[in-house]
N, C-alpha and C positions, 0 to 999 in steps of 0.2 A: 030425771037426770041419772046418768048411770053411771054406777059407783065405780070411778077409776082406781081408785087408791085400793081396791081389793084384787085388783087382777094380779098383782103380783104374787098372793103369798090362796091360790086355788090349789096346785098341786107344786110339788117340786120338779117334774119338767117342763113346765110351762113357765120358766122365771122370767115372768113378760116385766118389760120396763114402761110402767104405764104411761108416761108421757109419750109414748108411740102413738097409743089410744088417744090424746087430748082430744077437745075439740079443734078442729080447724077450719079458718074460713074460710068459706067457698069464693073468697076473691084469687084463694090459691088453683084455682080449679078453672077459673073462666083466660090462666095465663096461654097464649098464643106462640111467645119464641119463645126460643129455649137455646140452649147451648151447654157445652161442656164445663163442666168448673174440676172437674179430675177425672183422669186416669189410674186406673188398678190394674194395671197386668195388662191383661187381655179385656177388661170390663170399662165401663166411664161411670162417672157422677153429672146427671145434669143438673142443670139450675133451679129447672123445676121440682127437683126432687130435690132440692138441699132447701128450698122454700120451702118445702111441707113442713117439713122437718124441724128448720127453723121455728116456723108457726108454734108447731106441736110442743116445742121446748119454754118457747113462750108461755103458752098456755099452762104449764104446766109449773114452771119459776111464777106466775098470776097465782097460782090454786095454792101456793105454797107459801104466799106471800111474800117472794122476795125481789127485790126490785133488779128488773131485766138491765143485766150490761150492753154498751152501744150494740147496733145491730152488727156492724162489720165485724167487730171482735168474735159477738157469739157468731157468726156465720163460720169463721174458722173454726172456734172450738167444736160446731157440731160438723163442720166436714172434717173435721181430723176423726171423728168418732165414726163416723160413716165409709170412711177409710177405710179402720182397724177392721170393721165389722164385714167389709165387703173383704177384705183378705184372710179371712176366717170362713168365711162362705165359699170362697173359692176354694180352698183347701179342703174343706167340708167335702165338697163335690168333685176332690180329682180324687179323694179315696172313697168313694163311694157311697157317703151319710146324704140319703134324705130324709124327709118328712114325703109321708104319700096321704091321699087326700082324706084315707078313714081315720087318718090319724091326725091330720089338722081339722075333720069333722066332730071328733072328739073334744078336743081342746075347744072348738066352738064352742060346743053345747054345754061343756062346763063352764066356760065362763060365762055363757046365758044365764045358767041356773046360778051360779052366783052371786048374779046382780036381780036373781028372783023372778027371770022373766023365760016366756017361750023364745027358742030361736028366731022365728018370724020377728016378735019383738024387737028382740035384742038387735037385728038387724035392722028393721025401722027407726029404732031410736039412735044407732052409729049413721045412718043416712040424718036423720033430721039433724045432726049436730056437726052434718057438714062432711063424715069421713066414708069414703066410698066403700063399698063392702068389698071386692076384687085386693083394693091398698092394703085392709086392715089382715085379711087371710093372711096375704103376705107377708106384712109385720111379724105377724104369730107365729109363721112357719118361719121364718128367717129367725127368730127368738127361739125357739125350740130347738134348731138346727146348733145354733150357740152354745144353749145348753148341753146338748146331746155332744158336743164336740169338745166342750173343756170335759164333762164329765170323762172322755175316751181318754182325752191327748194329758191330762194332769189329774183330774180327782182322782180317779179308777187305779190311779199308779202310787198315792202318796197310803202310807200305813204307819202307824204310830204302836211301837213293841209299847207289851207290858213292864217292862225297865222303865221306858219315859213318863209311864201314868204313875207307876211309883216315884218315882222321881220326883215330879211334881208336885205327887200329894206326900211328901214327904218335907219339901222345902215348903209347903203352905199350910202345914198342920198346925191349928189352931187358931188358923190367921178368918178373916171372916172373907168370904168370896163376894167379888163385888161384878156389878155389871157395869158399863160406860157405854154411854150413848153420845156417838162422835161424828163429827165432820173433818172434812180434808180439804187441803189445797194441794195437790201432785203434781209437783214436774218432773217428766222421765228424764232419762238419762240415756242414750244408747247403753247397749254393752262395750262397744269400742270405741267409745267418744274420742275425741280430740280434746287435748288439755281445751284449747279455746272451746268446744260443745262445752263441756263442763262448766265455761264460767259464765258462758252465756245462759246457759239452762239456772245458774246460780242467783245471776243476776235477775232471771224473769221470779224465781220467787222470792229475792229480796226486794223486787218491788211489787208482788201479792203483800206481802207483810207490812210495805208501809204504806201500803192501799189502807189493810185492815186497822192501822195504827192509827190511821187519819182518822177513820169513824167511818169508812165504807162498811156494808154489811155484808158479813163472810161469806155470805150465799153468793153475792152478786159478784165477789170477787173473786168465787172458787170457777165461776160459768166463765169470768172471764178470763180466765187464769190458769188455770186445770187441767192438765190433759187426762187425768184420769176418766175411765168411761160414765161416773157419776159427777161430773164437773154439772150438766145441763139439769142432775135436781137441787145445784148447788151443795156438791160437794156431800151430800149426805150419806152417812156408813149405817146407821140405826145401830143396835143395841150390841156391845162384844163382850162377853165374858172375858174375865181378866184372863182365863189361861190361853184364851185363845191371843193374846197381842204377845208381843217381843216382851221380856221381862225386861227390859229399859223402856218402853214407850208405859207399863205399869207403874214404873219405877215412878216416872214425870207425873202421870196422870194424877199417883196418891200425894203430889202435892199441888195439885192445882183445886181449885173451885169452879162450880159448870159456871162456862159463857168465859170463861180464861183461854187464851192460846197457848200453845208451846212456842218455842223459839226454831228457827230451820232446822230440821231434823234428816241428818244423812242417812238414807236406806236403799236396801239393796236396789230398788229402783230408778233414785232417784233422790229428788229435795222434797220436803212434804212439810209443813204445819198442819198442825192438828188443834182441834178447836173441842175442849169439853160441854157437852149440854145437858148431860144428866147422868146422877149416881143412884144407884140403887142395889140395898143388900141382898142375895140370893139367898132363896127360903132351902134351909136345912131337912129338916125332916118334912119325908114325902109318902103320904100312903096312895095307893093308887088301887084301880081295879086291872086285875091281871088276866087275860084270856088266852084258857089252853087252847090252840086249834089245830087244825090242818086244813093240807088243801093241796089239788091238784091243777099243777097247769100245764099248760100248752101253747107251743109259742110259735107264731107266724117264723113264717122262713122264705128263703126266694123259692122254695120246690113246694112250701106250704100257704097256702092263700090264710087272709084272713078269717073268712067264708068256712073254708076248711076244717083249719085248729075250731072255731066254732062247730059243727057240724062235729067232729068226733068228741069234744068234753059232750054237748049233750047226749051221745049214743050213752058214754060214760055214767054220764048221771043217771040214766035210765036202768041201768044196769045196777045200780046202788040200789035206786028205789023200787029195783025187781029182787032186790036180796044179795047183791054181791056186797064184800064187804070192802070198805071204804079203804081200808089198807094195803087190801090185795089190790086193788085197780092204782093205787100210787104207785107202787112199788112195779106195778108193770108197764103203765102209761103215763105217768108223770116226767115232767122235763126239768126239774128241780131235783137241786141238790139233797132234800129232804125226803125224794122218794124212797132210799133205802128204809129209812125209818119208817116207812108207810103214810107219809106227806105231813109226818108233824113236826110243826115250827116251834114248837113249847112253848112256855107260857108269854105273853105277849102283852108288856107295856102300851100305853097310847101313847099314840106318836111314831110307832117305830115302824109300822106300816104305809103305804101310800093311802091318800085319802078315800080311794074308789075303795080299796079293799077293806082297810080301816070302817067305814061307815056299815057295807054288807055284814061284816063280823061284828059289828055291836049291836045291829037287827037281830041277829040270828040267837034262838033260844039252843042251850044245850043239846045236843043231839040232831041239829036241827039242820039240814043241808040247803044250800043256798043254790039259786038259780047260774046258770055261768055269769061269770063277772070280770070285763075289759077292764083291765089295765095298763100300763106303759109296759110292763115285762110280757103280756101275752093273755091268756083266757084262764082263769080259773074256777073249780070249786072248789068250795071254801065248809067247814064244818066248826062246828063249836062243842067241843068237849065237855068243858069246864070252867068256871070262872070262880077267882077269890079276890079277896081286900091283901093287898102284902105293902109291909113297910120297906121301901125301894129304897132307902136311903142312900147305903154304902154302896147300893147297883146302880143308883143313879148318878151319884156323888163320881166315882169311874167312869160309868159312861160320858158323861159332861164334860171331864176330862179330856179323854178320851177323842172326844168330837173337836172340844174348842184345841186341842194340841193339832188335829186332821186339818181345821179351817185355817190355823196359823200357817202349816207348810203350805195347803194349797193355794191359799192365796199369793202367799210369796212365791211358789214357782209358776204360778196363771200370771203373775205380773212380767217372771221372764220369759213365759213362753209367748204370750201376747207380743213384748216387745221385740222378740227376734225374728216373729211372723211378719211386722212389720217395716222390722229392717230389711228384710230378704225378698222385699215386694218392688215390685216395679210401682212408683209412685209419682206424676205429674200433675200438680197444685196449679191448676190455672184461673183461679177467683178471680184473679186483678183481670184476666183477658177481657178485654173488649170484643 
């Protein structure tokens, strides 16, 4: 069986939502009519395609244990999500972001290799469990394309001064940093609602809450309930570091107990309860192994194949292990901002690299130059200088900061940019048609 619940966390541009992947049954495969259930712009949603989909969510609320809400209700929640995603892809595509296919061959073959099998494999076992290989590409490239596209239109834009990390660790000095493992119920809100949206959008989750009050289980009421895009693993957030929430949603959390709700909670998006499931203290002192390196790379372009930037780093490397020195050729063909320095990154925490590159550099003995190495930024060679043990505490203590204050804004403006994408969308819901 092949491990779903890994696909998501292979590399950070591949942030696959693995119930794409579930199994599904092939009674979805032998369906004959079909018809429209929405309109996006210029694009439709068929029926058959909101049935896979469905299936897949199923499947995936089954692996998670939580008991599936009526089918009609989830058939909304997931085409309101297929919606959002198809108006994200179209816009994806009128400014020019795609995925090309050595780049969805990529992202294959890692996720093969992380469920420990050959390609060939990996695709025999997505056929024998019912998912066609042609649908699943697609998933991945359209998931990649996502990612690639909040990373442009909101991460890439949100920056956190060093005033805020002081700030922070000034208002929480001494205090112990905690972690929260949470769930949601979210209902949007347009930005320009009508007083009546607003009481109707208030109304859909004063009755999630007294769904959840009755003794329904919050999974099944976040799926049926939810319009956020995690409604269909039932509403699941996974782990936040305290800096990273609203210092009011911390504020609540540090008196509740896990498996406790909050009460409706007003936020910039909308109505939300929040459901605690787990506390845990964040470890203090950190020693880590730290690697000096460098490295150069080269980055595909539309005038540069991929072919290409391959073909000149190995002319490069050659040239190193004919006696050039590794600084001189940075500093003249390198396509990183580190080339002035002669392509060094300084010393280098785990974690702080991608995984492709990450793994080559922990191979590599001191002095020791590495073969070319694809990753999402382009082709590199990579070198390994030197490595020590360093207590990272007060580095890491900031960085974390640092990070969890970055995920706090971008989330809060990916939740406004999402919803303005989908206000501004030509959109016809025609489920109920006959």
């Amino acid at each position: 069986m092949i491990d779903f619940m890994k696909l998501s966390s292979i590399f950070a541009l591949v942030a696959l939502v693995f119930s794409v992947a579930a199994p599904v049954s092939r009674a979805v495969e032998v369906q004959t009519v079909d018809r429209i259930v929405a309109v996006v712009n210029h694009d439709v949603i068929t029926a058959n395609e909101l049935s896979a989909r469905v299936a897949q969510v199923k499947q995936n609320l089954k692996q998670q244990n939580i008991p599936e809400p009526p089918t009609d209700i989830l058939q909304h929640q997931v085409l309101e999500r297929m919606v959002n995603e198809q108006v994200q892809v179209q816009f994806a595509a009128s400014t020019g972001m795609k995925v090309d296919d050595a780049q969805l061959d990529q992202a294959t073959a890692a996720l093969a290799k992380q469920n420990k099998m050959s390609l060939p494999e990996f695709r025999t076992a997505l056929t024998g469990q019912g998912i066609p290989w042609a649908q699943f590409r697609k998933e991945i490239r359209t998931e990649m394309i996502l990612q690639r596209l909040r990373q442009r239109e909101v991460d890439n834009r949100v920056s956190v001064s060093d005033a805020e990390v002081n700030e922070y660790l000034k208002l929480n000095a001494n205090k112990p940093q905690m972690d929260y493992r949470l769930a949601h119920i979210q209902i949007s809100v347009p930005e320009n609602a009508t007083p009546d949206e607003v009481q109707a959008r208030r109304n859909k989750i004063v009755a999630a809450r007294q769904a959840v009050n009755s003794g329904q289980d919050f999974g099944t009421v976040a799926a049926q309930y939810s319009t956020a895009k995690d409604a269909t693993e039932g509403g699941q957030l996974g782990w936040y570091a305290a800096g990273s929430l609203p210092e009011q949603m911390v504020a609540l959390l540090q008196q509740m107990q896990p498996g406790q709700i909050t009460d409706i909670i007003r936020s910039p998006s909308g109505f939300e309860l929040v459901k605690l499931m787990e506390v845990r203290k964040q470890e203090n002192h950190q020693v880590v192994q730290q690697t000096h390196v460098r490295h150069i790379l080269i980055r595909p372009t539309e005038l540069v194949s991929e072919g290409e930037a391959q073909a000149k780093l190995k002319q490069i490397r050659d040239r190193i292990m004919q006696g050039a020195k590794f600084e001189d050729m940075a500093r003249a063909f390198s396509e990183d901002g580190s080339a002035s320095k002669g392509g060094d990154l300084g010393w280098i925490n785990p974690g702080e690299t991608v995984p492709e590159f990450e793994q080559v550099m922990n191979a590599l003995k001191p002095g020791e130059l590495s073969q070319v190495v694809h990753t999402q930024f382009g082709y590199h060679l990579i070198q390994v200088i030197e490595r020590r043990d360093q207590d990272v505490t007060e580095d890491r203590e900031r960085l974390s900061v640092r990070n969890e204050l970055r995920k706090r804004k971008a989330d809060e403006q990916y939740e406004n940019w999402a919803r303005q994408m989908r206000d501004s969308a030509y959109v016809d819901i025609r489920l109920k048609d006959e």
